[in-house]
C-alpha positions in Angstrom: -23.7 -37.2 30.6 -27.4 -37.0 31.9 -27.8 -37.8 35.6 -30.7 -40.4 35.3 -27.9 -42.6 33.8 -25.8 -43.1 36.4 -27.9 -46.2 37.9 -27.3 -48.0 40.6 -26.4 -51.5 39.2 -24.5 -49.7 36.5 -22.1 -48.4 39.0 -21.5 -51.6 40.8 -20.3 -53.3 37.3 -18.4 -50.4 36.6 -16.8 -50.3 39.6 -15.7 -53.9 39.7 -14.3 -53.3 36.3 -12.1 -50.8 37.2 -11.9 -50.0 40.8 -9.0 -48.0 40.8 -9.1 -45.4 38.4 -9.5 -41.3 38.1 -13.0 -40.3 37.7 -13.6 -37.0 36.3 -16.6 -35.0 36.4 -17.8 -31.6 34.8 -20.5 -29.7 35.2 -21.4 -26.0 36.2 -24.9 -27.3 37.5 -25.5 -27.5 41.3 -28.7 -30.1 41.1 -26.4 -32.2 39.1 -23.2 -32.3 41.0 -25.8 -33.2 44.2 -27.3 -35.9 42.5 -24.0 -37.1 41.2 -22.9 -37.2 44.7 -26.2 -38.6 46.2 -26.3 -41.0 43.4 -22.5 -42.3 43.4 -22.6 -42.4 47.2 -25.7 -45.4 47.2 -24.0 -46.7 44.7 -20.6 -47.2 46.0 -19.4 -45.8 42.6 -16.2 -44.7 44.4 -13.4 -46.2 46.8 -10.3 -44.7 48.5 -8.2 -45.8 45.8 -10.0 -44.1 43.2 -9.6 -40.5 42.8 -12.2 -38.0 41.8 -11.4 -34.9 39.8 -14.6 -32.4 39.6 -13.9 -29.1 37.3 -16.6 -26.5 37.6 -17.4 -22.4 37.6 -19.8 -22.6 40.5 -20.1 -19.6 42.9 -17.2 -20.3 45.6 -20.8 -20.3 48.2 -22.4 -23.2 46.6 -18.9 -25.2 45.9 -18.0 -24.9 50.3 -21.6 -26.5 50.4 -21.0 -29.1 48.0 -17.7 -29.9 49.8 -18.8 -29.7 53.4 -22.0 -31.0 52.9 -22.0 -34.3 50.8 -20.1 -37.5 51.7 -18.7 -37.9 48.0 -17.4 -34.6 48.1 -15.8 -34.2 51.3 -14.9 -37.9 52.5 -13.5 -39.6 49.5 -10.5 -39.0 47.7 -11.8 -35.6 46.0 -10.1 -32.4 44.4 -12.1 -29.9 42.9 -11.1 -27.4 40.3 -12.4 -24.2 40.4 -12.1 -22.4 36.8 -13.0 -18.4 36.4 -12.4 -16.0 33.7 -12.6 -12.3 32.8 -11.9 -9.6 33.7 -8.2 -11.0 35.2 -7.9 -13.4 32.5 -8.3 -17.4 33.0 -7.3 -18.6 36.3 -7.9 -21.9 38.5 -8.1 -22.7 42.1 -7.7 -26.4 43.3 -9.7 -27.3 46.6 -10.5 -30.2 49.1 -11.7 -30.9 51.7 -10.1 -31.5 54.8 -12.6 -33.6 57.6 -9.9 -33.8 59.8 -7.5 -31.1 61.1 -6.0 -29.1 64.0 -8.8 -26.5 63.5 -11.4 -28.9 62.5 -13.4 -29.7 59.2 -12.6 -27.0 56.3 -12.2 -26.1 53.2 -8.5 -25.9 51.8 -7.5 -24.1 49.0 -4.1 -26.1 47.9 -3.1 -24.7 44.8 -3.9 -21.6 42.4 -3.3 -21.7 38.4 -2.3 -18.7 35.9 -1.2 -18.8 32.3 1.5 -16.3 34.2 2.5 -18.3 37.1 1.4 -21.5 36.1 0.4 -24.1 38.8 1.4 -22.7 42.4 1.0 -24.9 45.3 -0.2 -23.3 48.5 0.1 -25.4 51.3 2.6 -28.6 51.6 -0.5 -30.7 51.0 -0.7 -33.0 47.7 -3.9 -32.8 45.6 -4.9 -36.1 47.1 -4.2 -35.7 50.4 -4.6 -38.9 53.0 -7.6 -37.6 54.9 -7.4 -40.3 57.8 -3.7 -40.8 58.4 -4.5 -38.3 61.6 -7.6 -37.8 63.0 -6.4 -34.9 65.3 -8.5 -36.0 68.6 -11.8 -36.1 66.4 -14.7 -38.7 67.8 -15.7 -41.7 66.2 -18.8 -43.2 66.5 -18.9 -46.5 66.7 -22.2 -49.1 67.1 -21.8 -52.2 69.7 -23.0 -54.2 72.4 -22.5 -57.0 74.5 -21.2 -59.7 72.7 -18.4 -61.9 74.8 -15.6 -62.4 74.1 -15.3 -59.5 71.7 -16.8 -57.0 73.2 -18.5 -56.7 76.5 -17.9 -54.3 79.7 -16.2 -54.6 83.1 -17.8 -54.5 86.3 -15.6 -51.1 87.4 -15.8 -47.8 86.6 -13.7 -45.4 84.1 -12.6 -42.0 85.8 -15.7 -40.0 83.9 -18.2 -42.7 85.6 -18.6 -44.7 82.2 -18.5 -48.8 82.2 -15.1 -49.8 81.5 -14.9 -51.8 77.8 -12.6 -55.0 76.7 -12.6 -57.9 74.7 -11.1 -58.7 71.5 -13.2 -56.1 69.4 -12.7 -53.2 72.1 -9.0 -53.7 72.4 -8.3 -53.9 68.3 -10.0 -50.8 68.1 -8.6 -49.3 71.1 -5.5 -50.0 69.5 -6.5 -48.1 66.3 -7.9 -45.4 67.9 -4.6 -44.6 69.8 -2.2 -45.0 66.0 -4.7 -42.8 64.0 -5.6 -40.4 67.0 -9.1 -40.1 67.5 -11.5 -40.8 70.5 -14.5 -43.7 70.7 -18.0 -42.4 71.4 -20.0 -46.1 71.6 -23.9 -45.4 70.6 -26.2 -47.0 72.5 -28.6 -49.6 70.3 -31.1 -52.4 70.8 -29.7 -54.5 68.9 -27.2 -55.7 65.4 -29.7 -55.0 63.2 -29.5 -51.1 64.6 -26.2 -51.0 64.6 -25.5 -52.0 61.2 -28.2 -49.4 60.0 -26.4 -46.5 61.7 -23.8 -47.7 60.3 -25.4 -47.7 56.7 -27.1 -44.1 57.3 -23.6 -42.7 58.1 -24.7 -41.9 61.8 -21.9 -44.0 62.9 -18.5 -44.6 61.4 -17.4 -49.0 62.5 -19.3 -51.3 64.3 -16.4 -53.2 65.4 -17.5 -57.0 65.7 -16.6 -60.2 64.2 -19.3 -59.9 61.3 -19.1 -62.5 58.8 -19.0 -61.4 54.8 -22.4 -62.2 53.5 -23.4 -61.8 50.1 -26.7 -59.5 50.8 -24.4 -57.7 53.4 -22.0 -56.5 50.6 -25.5 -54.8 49.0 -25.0 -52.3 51.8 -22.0 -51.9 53.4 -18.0 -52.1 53.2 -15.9 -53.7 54.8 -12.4 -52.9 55.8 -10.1 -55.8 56.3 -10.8 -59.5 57.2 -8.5 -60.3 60.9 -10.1 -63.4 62.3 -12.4 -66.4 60.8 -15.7 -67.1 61.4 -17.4 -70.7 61.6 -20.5 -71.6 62.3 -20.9 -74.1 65.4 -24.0 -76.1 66.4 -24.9 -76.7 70.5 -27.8 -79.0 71.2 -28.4 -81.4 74.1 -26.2 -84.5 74.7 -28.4 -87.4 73.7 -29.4 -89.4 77.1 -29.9 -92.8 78.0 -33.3 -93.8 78.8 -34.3 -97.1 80.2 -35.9 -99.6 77.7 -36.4 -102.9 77.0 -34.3 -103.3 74.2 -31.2 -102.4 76.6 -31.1 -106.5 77.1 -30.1 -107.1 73.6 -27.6 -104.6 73.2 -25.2 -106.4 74.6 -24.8 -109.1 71.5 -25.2 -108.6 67.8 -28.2 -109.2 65.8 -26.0 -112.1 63.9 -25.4 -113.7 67.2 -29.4 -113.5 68.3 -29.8 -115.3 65.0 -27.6 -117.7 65.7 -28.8 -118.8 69.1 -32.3 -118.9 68.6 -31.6 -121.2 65.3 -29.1 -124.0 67.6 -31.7 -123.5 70.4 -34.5 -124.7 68.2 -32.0 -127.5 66.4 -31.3 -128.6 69.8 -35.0 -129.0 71.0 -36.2 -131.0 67.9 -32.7 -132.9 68.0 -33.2 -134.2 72.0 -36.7 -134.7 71.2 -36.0 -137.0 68.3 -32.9 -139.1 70.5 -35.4 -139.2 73.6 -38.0 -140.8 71.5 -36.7 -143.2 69.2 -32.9 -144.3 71.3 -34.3 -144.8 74.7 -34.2 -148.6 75.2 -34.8 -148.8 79.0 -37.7 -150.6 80.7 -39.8 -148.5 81.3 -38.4 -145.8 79.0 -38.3 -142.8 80.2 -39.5 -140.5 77.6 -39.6 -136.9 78.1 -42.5 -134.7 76.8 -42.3 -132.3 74.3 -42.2 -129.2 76.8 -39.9 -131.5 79.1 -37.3 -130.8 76.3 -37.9 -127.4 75.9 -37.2 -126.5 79.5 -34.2 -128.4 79.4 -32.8 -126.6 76.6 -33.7 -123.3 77.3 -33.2 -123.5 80.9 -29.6 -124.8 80.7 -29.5 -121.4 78.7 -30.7 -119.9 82.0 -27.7 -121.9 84.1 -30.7 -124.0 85.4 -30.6 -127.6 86.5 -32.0 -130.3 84.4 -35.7 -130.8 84.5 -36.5 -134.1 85.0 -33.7 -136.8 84.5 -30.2 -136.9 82.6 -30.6 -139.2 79.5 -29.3 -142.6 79.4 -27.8 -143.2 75.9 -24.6 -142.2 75.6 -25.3 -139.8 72.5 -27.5 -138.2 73.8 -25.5 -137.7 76.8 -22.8 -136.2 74.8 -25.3 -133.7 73.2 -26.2 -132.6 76.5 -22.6 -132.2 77.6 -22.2 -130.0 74.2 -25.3 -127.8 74.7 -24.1 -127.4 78.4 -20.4 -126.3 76.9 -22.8 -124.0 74.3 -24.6 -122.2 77.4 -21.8 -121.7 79.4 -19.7 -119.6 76.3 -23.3 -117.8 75.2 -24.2 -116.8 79.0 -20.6 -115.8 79.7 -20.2 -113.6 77.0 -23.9 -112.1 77.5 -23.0 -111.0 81.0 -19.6 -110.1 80.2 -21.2 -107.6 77.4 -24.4 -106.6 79.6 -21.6 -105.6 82.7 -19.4 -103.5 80.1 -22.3 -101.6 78.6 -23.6 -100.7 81.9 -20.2 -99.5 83.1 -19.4 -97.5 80.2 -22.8 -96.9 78.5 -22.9 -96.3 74.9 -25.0 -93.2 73.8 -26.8 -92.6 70.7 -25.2 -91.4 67.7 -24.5 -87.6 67.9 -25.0 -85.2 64.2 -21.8 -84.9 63.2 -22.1 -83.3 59.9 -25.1 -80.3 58.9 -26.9 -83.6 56.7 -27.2 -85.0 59.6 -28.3 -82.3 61.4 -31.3 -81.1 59.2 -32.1 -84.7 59.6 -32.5 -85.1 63.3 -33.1 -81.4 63.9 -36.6 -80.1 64.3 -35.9 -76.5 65.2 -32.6 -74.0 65.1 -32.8 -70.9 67.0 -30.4 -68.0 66.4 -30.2 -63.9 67.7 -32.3 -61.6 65.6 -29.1 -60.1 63.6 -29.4 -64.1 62.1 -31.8 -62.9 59.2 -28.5 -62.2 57.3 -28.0 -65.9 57.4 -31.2 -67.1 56.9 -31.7 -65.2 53.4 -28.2 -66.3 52.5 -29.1 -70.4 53.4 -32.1 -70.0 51.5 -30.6 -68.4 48.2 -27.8 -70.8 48.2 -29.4 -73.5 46.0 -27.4 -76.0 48.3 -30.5 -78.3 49.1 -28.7 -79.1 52.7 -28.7 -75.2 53.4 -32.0 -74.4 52.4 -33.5 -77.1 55.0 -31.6 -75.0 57.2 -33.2 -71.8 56.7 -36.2 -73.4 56.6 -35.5 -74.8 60.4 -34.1 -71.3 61.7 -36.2 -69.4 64.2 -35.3 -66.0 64.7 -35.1 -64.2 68.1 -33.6 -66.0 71.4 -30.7 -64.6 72.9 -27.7 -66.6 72.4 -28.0 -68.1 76.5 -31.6 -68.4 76.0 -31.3 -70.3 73.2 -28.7 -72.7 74.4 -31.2 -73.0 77.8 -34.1 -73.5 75.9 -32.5 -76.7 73.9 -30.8 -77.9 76.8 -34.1 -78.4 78.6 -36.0 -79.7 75.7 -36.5 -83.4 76.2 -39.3 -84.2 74.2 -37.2 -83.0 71.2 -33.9 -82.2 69.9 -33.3 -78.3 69.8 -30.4 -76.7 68.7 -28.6 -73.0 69.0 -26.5 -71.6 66.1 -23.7 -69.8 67.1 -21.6 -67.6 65.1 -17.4 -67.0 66.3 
């Protein structure tokens, strides 16, 4: 087995393949149990569930170093057998490493083997011992920041002059921190980005926050159990009403409009033609052509006949009828026009993320928002890709929401991830 071999990607398949079985690995050479750890450890060749067996004559020096030393070695699920030979014959030690204990991080030598003896175990300890059922009062570090409600400090003071600590996040942890026994030590960062890269570089142990699982997030870290859901939530301004013309034909539909303006012009021609041709008095009393039209439109109005009331009695019934006509119209226009100024009815909110990318002409998210970004963009969804293309990285969650809510000329929005 040469070392170049073990290749990232190749790992990753192999592991999701068979994540839970017994690796074992044998070598006498120190440069190539390193790189097998180095190598293995950016690969995420390993998880808790599987264990790792490593049989090798080493000098007991270099094997402490390998075991205190390299992550693979000393925080997974590890045993290492230690084989010797002359001049007592063929013997084996078993060891592990223990990160956690009453006196600290050591070495523990579990178990000795003879031909003689056979397998003799030294401590109560099992070969694969649970190294954090107990953390014995060790520190954790742990990356956060402000980030409400899950995790954000109180205005008072803890007895060693430190910012008090709640929220969701805090309190779970809390919580764990008090089962498994260990202490929180919270390193101070700039920002998510930070946090997740101490996080990656083993400088920190959690960073206990809501963090969605993102496919380009699983390319670099783990993560431990799902306990809440996220959902993305979109806050832009509430569309307002602003005065304009068109507010006066709101109040009927564009049927109705059609309607009106069709009888209206029916009517003119139809009183012209009566007035002309039926009037049989001496002297007639013909009306002009714009005489009729403001009669008809002005009884529209509720205004009082022009000139004179006709003096046929057909046409005085079409009057009566165009009357009737204006009175229903006018009432219902009125009756419409008080009900949309009393509850005014405000343009059409995005509902759904097509609509959004539609209407939308910028979204602004925090900086740890690149996660999202990338993963909109690779999607192939043409709806989330519009998205990403939108997204502006950088405001502060309150800024952002601020800086949309005092946009008028357009509509801005702020992404916000629970």
């Amino acid at each position: 087995m040469r070392c170049s071999t073990l290749q990232v990607n190749y790992q990753k398949a192999l592991r999701k393949l068979s994540w839970c079985v017994n690796v074992v690995v044998l070598s006498e050479d120190f440069t190539f149990l390193t790189t097998f750890a180095e190598s293995s450890l950016q690969g995420r060749l390993l998880e808790w569930a599987t264990r790792l067996m490593v049989v090798t004559r080493l000098p007991l020096q270099e094997l402490h170093q390998l075991l205190k030393n390299y992550w693979t070695f000393s925080m997974m699920n590890t045993i290492v057998i230690h084989a010797g030979g002359a001049p007592r014959g063929p013997w084996c030690s078993v060891y592990t490493y223990l990160p956690y204990s009453p006196a600290g991080g050591q070495v523990k030598l579990v178990a000795s083997w003879t031909p003689v003896k056979g397998l003799l175990p030294l401590t109560d300890l099992p070969f694969f011992y649970d190294k954090f059922s107990n953390f014995y009062g060790a520190t954790m570090n742990v990356t956060a920041k402000d980030y409400k409600p899950y995790w954000f400090e109180l205005k008072e003071e803890a007895a060693d002059g430190s910012k008090k600590l709640t929220g969701m996040d805090y309190l779970l942890l809390e919580t764990v921190a008090k089962a498994l026994n260990f202490s929180i030590k919270v390193l101070p960062i700039a920002n998510w980005a930070e946090a997740l890269d101490r996080v990656v570089s083993k400088e920190a142990f959690i960073t206990p926050v809501i963090h969605a699982v993102l496919r380009q997030r699983l390319k670099r870290f783990e993560y431990t159990i799902p306990y809440t859901y996220a959902s993305y939530s979109l806050s832009m301004k509430m569309p307002e009403l602003t005065p304009q013309w068109q507010s006066l034909y709101y109040p009927l539909a564009g049927i109705v409009w059609v309607s009106v303006v069709v009888v209206t012009g029916l009517m003119i021609v139809v009183m012209y033609v009566m007035n002309k041709v039926g009037d049989f008095s001496s002297p007639p009393r013909r009306l002009e052509p714009g005489t009729v039209v403001l009669e008809v439109v002005g009884a529209l109005f509720y205004q009082n006949l022009f000139k004179t009331l006709p003096t046929t009695d057909p046409s005085r019934v079409l009057v009566v009828f165009w009357l009737i006509f204006a009175f229903v119209v006018g009432t219902a226009y009125r009756g419409n026009l008080t009900a949309a100024l009393t509850l005014p009815k405000y343009p059409l909110k995005p509902e759904t993320l097509s609509e959004v990318v539609e209407v939308v002409h910028k979204v602004t998210i925090e900086p740890w928002g690149k996660d999202y970004k990338t993963f909109f963009k690779e999607s192939g969804t043409e709806v989330f890709m519009k998205l990403a293309d939108m997204m502006e990285l950088g405001p502060a969650l309150l800024d952002g929401l601020q800086e949309a809510t005092e946009d008028a000329s357009n509509v801005g929005s702020q992404l916000r991830i629970f």
